[in-house]
N, C-alpha and C positions, 0 to 999 in steps of 0.2 A: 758868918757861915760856919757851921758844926763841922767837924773833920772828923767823927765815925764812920765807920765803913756804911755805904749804902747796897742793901740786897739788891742781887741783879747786874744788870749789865751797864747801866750808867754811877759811873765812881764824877762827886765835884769836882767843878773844875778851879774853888777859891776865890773866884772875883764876881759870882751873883748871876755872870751871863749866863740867857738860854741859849743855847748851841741849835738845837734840833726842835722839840717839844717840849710843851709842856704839857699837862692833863687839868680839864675843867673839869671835875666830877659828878658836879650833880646841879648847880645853877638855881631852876625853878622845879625841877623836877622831883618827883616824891621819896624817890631812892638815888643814893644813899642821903641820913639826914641822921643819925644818931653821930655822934664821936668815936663809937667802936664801930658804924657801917661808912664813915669815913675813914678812918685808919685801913682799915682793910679792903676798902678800894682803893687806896693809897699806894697799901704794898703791893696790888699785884699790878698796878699801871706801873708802878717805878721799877717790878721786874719786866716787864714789857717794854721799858726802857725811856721812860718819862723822866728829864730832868727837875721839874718843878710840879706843884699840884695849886690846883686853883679851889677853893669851896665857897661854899652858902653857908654858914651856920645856922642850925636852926634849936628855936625855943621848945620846952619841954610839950606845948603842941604841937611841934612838928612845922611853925615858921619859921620863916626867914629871920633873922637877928643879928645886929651888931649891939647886943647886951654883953658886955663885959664879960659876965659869967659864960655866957653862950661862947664868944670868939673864944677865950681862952681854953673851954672843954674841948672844941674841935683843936684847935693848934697844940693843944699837947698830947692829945691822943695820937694825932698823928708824928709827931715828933718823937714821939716814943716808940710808933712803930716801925718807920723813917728815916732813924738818924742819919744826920747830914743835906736831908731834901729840903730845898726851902719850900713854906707854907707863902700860900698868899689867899686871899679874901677877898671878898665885892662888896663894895660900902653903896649898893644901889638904895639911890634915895627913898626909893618906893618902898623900904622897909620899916619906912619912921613915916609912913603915909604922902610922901611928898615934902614933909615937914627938914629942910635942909641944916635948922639949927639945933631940933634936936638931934638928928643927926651927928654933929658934931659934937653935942655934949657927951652923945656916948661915943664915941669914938673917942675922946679925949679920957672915960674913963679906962678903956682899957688899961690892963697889969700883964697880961700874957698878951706883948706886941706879934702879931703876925711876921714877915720878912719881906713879904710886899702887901700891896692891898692894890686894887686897881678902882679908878675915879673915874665916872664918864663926863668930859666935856661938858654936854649936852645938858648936863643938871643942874639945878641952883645950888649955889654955893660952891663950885667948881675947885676955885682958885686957893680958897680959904681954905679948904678940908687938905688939897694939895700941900699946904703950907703946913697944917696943922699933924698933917702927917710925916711929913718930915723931919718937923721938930721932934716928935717922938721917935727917929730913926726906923722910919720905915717907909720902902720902898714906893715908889707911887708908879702904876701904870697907869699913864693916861689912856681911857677908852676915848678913839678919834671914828664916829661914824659916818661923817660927812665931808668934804674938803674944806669947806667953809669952817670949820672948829680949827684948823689949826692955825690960825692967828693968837688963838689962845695960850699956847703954850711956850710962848714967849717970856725967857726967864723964869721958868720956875723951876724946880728943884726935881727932875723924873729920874726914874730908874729905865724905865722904857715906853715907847708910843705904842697902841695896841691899836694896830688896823682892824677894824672889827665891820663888815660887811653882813648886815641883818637885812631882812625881809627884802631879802634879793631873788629872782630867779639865778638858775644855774648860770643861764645863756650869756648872764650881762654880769657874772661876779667877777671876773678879774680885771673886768673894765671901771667897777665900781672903785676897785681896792686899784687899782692904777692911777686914779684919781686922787686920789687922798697921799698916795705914795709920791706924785707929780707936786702935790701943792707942799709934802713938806720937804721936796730938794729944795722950792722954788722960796720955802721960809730961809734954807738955808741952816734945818736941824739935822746934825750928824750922830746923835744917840739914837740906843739899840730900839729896833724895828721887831715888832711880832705882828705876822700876817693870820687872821684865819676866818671864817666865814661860820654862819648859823645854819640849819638846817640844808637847804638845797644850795648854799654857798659853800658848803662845808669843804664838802669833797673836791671840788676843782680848786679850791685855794689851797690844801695840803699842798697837791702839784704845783702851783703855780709860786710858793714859798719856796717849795724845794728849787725851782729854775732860780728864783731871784737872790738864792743862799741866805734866806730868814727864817728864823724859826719860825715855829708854830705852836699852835696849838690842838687837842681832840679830846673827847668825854661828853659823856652822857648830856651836858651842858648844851653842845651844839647838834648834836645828832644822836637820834636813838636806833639810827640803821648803820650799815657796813656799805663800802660803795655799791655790792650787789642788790642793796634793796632790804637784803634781808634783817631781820632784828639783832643790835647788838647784846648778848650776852653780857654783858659790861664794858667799865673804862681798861679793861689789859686787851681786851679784843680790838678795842676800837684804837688803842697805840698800837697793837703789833699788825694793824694793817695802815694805818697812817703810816710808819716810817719809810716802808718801801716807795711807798708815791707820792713822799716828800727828797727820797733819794733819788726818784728817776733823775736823770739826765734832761 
């Protein structure tokens, strides 16, 4: 963890945890995607008061990448413009075509380590990349989209479980994310919990994070509107209206 001052209203807290938020930035989405249009959606979500930031790096076409060269451009641009925030990444498979070992080889070449990375379940080579990530000192979110995955995460080495509720209606999202939060009492896992949902899950799990005192997450990533409907402007819009209605009561 870096101990420079961080711009804005969230100062680290020294031991990695999300307290509140974090901000996904950009995901699958076309913007932001250079290292200087992630830096700077960086800094205005983390004055909007984002503890951590999530990305996609992408290749000089403008894909998806876990190329060495690619992670590290995004993770020190934003580190620089940042200090103090921790960076994390998506090693979704589908960036290496499905392919889970190459995958891994680059993933093992990086040189500029990210502070987390997040892993979903659900993918080939799950356990191993977890593993492999570790050894290099870096953080691992496990992505849990099902109840059924969390038998998986027995004994391995997480930084935290990311409840991730996708192609859900509204109506049935906290019942979704209830389930999965049910099956890991019932594992009997007491590591840090981050709740958040994707498009029409999005907004009612902010709330429903805030009631259960887990953080979250918001950005461009999970939703490109405000709860009114209307378009977000960016990832500082879309935190400085998530924390109120992760703070209700």
């Amino acid at each position: 963890m870096r101990s420079a001052t961080v711009p804005g209203s969230y100062q680290p807290t020294g031991d990695g945890a999300i307290r509140r938020i974090k901000a996904c930035l950009n995901g699958g989405r076309p913007f932001p995607a250079s290292p200087a249009d992630l830096a700077a959606e960086a800094v205005a979500a983390v004055k909007a008061g984002a503890e951590a930031v999530h990305v996609h790096p992408r290749d000089a076409a403008g894909a998806e990448s876990l190329a060495a060269a690619d992670i590290g451009a995004a993770v020190t641009a934003i580190r620089a413009a940042c200090p103090g925030i921790r960076v994390g990444v998506s090693t979704g498979v589908w960036m290496t075509g499905g392919d889970a070992h190459r995958r891994a080889a680059l993933v093992a070449s990086w040189r500029e380590m990210p502070d987390f990375a997040s892993v979903n379940v659900s993918e080939p080579g799950f356990t191993d990349l977890v593993r492999l990530l570790a050894s290099q000192g870096v953080g691992v979110e496990a992505g849990v989209w099902h109840p059924d995955e969390v038998d998986a995460l027995r004994r391995l080495p997480l930084e935290r479980v990311l409840i991730e509720v996708l192609d859900t209606p509204a109506d049935r999202a906290v019942p979704a994310a209830d389930a999965i939060l049910a099956r890991l009492d019932a594992a009997g896992y007491r590591g840090e919990r981050l709740l958040h949902g994707e498009e029409e899950a999005c907004w009612p799990l902010i709330t429903h994070a805030g009631h259960l005192g887990l953080p979250t997450r918001i950005g461009l990533e999970d939703t490109l509107t405000l709860p009114d409907g209307s378009p977000a402007p960016g990832n500082a819009a879309l935190v400085e209206h998530a924390l109120p209605r992760w703070r209700t009561p």
